[in-house]
PyMOL Python script that loads the backbone (N, CA, C, O; Angstrom):
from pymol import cmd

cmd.read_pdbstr("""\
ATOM      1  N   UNK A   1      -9.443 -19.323   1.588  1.00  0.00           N
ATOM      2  CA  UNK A   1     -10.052 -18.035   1.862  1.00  0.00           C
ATOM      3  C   UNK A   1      -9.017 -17.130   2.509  1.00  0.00           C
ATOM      4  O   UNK A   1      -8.197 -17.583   3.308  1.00  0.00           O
ATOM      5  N   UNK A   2      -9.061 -15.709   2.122  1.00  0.00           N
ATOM      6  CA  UNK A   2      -8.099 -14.832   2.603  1.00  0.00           C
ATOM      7  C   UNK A   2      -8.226 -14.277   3.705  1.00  0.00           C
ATOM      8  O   UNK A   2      -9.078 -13.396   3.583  1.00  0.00           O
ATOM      9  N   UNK A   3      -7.763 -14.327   4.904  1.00  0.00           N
ATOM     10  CA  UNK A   3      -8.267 -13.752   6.587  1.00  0.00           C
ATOM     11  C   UNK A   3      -8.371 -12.068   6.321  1.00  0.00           C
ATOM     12  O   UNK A   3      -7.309 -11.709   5.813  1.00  0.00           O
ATOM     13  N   UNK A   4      -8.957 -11.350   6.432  1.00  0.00           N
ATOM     14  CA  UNK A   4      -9.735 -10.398   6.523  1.00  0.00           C
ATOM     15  C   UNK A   4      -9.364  -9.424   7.797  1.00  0.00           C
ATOM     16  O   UNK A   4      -9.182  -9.935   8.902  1.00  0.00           O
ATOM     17  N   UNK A   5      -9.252  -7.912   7.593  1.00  0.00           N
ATOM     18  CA  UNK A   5      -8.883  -7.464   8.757  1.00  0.00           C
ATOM     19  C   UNK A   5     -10.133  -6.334   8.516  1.00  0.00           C
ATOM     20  O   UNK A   5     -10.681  -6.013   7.462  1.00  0.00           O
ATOM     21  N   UNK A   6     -10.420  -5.753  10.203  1.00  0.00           N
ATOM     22  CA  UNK A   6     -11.303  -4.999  10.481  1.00  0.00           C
ATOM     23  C   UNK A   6     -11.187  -3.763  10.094  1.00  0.00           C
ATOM     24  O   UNK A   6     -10.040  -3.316  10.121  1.00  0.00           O
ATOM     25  N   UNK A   7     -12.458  -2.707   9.557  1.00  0.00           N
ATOM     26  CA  UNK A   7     -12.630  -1.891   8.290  1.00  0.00           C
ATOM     27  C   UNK A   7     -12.256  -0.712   9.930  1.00  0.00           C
ATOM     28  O   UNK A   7     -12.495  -0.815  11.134  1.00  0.00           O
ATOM     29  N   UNK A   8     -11.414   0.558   8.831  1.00  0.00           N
ATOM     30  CA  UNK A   8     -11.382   1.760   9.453  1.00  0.00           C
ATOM     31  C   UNK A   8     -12.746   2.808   9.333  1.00  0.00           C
ATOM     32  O   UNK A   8     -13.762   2.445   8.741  1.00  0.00           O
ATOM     33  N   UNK A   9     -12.649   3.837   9.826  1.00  0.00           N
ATOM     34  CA  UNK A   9     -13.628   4.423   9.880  1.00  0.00           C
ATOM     35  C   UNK A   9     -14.010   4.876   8.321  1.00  0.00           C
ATOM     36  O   UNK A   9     -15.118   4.571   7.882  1.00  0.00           O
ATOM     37  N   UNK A  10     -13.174   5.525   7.597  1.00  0.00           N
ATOM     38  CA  UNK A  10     -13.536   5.233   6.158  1.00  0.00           C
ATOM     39  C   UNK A  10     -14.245   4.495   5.482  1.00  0.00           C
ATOM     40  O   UNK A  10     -15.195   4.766   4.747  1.00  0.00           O
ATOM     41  N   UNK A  11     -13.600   3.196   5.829  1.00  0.00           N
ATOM     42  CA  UNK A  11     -13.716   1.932   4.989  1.00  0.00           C
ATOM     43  C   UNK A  11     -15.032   1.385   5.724  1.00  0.00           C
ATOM     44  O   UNK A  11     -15.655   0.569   5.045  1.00  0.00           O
ATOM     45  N   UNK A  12     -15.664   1.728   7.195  1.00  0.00           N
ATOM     46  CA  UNK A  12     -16.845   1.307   7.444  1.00  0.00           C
ATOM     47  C   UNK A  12     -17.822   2.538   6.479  1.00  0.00           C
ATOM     48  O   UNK A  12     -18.876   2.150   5.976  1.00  0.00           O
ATOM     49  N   UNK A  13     -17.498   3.593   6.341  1.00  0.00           N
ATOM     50  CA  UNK A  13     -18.229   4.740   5.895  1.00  0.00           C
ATOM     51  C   UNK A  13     -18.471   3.905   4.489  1.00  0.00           C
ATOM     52  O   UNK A  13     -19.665   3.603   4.481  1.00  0.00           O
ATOM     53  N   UNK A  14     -17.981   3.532   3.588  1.00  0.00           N
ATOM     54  CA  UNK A  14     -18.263   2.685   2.184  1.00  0.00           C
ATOM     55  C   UNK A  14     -18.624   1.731   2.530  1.00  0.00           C
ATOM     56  O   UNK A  14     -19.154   1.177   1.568  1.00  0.00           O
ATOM     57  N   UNK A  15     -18.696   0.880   3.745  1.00  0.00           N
ATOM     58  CA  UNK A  15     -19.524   0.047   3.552  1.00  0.00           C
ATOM     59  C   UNK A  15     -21.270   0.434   3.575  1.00  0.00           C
ATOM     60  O   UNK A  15     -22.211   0.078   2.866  1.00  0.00           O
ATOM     61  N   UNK A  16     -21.169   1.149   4.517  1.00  0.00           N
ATOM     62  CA  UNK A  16     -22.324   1.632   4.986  1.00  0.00           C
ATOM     63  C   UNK A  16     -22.893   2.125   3.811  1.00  0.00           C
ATOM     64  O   UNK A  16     -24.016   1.669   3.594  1.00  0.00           O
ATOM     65  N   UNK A  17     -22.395   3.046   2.852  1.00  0.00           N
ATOM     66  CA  UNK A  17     -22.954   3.414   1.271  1.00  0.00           C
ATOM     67  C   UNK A  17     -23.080   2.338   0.627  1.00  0.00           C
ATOM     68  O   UNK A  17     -23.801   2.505  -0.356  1.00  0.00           O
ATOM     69  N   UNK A  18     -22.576   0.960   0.778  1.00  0.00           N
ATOM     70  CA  UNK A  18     -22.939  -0.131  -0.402  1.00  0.00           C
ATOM     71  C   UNK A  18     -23.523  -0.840   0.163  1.00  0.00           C
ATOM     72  O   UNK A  18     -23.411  -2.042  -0.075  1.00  0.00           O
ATOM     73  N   UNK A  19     -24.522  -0.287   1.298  1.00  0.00           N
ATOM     74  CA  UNK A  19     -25.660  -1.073   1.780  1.00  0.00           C
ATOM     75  C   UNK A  19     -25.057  -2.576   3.102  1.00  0.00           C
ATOM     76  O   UNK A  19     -25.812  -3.374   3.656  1.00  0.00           O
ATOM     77  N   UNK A  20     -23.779  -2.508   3.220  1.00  0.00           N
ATOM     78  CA  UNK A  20     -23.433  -3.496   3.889  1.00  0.00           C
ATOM     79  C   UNK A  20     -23.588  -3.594   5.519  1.00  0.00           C
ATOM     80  O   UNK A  20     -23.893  -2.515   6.026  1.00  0.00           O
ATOM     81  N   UNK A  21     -23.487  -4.314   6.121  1.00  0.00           N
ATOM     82  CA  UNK A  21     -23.587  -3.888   7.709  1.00  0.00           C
ATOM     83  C   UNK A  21     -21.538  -3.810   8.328  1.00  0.00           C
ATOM     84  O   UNK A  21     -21.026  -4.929   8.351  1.00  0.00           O
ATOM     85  N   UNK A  22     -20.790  -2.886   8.658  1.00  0.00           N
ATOM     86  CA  UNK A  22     -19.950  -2.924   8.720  1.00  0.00           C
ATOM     87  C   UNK A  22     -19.075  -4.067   9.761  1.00  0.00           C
ATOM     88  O   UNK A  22     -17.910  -4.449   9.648  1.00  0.00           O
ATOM     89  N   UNK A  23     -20.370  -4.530  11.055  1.00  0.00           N
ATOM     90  CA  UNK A  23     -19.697  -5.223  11.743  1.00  0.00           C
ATOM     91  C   UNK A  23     -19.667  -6.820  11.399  1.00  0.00           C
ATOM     92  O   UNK A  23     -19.175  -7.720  12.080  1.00  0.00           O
ATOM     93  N   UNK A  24     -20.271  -6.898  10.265  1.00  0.00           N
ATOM     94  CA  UNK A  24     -20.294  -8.782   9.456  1.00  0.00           C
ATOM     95  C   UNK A  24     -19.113  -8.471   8.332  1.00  0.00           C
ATOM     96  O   UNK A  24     -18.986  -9.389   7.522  1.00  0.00           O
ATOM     97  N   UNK A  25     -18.517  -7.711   8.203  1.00  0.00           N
ATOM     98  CA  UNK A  25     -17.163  -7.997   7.103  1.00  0.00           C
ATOM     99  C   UNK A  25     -16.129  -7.211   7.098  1.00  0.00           C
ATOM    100  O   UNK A  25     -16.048  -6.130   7.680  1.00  0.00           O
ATOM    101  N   UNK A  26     -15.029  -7.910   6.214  1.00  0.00           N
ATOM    102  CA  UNK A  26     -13.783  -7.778   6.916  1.00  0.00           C
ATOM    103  C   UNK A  26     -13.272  -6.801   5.752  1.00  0.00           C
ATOM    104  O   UNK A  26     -14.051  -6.440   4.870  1.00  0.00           O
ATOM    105  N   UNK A  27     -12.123  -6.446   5.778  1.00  0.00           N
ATOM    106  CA  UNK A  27     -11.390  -6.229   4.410  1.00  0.00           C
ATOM    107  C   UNK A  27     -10.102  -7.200   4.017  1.00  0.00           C
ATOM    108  O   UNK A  27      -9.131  -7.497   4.713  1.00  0.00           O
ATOM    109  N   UNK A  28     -10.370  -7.519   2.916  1.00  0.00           N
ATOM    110  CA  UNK A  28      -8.931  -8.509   2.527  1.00  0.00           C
ATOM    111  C   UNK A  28      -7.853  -7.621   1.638  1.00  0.00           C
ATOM    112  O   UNK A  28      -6.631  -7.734   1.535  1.00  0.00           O
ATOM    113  N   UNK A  29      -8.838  -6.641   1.002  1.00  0.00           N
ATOM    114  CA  UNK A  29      -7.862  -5.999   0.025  1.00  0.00           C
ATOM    115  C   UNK A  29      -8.801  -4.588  -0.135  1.00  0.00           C
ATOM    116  O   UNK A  29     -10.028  -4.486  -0.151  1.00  0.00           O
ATOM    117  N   UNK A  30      -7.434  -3.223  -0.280  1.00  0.00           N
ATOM    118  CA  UNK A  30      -7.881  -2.263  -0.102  1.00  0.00           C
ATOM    119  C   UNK A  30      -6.849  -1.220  -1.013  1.00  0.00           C
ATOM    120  O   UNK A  30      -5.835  -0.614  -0.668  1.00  0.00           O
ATOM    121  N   UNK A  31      -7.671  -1.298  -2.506  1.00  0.00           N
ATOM    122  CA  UNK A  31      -6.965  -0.597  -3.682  1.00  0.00           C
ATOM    123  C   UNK A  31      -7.717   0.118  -3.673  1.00  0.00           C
ATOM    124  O   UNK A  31      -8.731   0.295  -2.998  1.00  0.00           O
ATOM    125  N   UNK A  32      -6.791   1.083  -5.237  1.00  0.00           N
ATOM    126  CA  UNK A  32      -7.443   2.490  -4.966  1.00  0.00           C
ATOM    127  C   UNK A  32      -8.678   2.788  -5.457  1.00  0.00           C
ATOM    128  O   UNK A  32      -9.323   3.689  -4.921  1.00  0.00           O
ATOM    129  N   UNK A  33      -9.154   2.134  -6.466  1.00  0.00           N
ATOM    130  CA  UNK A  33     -10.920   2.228  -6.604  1.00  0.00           C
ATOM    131  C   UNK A  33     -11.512   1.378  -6.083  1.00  0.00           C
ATOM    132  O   UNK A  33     -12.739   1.474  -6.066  1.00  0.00           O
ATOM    133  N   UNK A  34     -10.725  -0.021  -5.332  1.00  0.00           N
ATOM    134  CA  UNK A  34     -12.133  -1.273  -5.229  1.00  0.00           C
ATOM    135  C   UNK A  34     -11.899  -1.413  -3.853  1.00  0.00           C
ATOM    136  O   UNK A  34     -10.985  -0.780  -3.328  1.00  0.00           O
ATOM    137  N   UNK A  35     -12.705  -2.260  -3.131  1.00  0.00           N
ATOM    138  CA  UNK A  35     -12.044  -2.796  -1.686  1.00  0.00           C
ATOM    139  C   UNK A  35     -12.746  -3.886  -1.671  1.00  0.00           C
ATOM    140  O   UNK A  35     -13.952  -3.865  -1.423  1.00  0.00           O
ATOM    141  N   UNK A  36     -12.338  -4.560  -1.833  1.00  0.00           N
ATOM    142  CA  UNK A  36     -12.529  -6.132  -1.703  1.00  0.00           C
ATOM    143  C   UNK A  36     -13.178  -6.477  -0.256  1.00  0.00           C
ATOM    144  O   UNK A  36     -12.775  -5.690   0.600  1.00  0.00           O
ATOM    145  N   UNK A  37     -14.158  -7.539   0.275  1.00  0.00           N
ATOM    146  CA  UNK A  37     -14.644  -7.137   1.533  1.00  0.00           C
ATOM    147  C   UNK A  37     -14.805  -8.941   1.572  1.00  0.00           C
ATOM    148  O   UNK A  37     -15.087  -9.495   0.510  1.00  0.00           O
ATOM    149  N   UNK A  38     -14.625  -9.724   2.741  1.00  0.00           N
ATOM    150  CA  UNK A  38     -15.286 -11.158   2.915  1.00  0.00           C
ATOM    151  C   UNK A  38     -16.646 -11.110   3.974  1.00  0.00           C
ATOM    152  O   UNK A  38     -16.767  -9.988   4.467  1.00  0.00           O
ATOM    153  N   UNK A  39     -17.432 -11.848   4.312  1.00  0.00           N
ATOM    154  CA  UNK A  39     -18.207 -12.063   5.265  1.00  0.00           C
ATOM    155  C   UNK A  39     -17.666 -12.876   6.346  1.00  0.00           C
ATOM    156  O   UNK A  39     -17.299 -14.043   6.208  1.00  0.00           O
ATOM    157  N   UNK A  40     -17.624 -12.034   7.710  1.00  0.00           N
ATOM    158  CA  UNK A  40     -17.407 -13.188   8.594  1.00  0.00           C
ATOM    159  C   UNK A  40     -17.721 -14.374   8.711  1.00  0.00           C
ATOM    160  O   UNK A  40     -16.870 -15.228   8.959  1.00  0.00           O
ATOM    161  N   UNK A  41     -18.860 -14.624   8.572  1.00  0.00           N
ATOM    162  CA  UNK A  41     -19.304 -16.092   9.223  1.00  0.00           C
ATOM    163  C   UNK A  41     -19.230 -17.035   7.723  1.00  0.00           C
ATOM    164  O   UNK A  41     -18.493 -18.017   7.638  1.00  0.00           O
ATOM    165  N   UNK A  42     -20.296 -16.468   6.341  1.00  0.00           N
ATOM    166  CA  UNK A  42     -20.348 -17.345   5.100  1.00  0.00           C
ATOM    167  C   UNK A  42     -19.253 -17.451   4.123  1.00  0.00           C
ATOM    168  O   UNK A  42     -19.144 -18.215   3.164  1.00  0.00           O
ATOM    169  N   UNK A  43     -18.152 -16.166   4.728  1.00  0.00           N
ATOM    170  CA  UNK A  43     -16.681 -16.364   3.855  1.00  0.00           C
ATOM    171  C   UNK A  43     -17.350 -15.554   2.488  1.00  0.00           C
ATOM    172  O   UNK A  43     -16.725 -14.494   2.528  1.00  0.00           O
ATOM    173  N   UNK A  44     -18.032 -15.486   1.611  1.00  0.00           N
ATOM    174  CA  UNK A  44     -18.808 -14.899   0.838  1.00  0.00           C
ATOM    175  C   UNK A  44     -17.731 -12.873   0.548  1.00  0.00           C
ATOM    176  O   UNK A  44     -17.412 -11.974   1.326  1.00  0.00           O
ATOM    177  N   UNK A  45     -17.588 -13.077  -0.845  1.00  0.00           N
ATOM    178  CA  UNK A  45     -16.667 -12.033  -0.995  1.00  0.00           C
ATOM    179  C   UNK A  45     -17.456 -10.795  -2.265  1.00  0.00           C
ATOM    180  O   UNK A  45     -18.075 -11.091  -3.287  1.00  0.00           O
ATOM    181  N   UNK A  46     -17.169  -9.536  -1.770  1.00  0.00           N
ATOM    182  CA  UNK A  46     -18.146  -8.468  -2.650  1.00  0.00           C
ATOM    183  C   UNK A  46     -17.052  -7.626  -2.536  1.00  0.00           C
ATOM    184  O   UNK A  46     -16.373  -7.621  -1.509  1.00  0.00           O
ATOM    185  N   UNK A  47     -16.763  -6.771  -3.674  1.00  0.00           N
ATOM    186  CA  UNK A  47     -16.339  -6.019  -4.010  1.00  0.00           C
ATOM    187  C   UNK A  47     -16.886  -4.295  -4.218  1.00  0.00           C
ATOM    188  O   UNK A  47     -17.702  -4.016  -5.096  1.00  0.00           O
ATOM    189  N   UNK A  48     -16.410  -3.429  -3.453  1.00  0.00           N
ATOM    190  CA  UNK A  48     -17.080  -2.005  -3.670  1.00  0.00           C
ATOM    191  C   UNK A  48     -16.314  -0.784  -4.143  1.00  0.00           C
ATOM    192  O   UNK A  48     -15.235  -0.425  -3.671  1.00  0.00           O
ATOM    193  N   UNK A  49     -16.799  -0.343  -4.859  1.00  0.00           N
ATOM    194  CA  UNK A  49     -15.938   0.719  -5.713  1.00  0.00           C
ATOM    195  C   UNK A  49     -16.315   1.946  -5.261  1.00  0.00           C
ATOM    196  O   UNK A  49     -17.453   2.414  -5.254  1.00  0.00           O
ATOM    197  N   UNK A  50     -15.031   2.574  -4.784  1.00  0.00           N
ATOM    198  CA  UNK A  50     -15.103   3.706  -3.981  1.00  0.00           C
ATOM    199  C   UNK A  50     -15.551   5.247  -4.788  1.00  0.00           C
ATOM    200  O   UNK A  50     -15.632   6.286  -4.133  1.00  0.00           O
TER     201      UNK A  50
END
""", "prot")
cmd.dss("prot")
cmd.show_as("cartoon", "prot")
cmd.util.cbc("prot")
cmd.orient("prot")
């Protein structure tokens, strides 16, 4: 599993539009249409297109 770093204010702002809760996930990867996201605790990985 890829360690995950904590979302900027942006990147909480898209989470928050793809229904996610910003403080349960991380970002592993942050391209220019997708952002890849893990779950803290279940490791569990979703992808959101900006």
């Amino acid at each position: 599993m890829k360690h995950g770093k904590r979302p900027t204010v942006k990147q909480k702002v898209l989470m928050i539009q793809a229904s996610l809760h910003p403080s349960e996930w991380l970002v592993i990867k942050n391209e220019f249409a997708t952002m890849k996201v893990v779950h803290r605790e279940s490791g569990e990985q979703k992808t959101i297109t900006k």
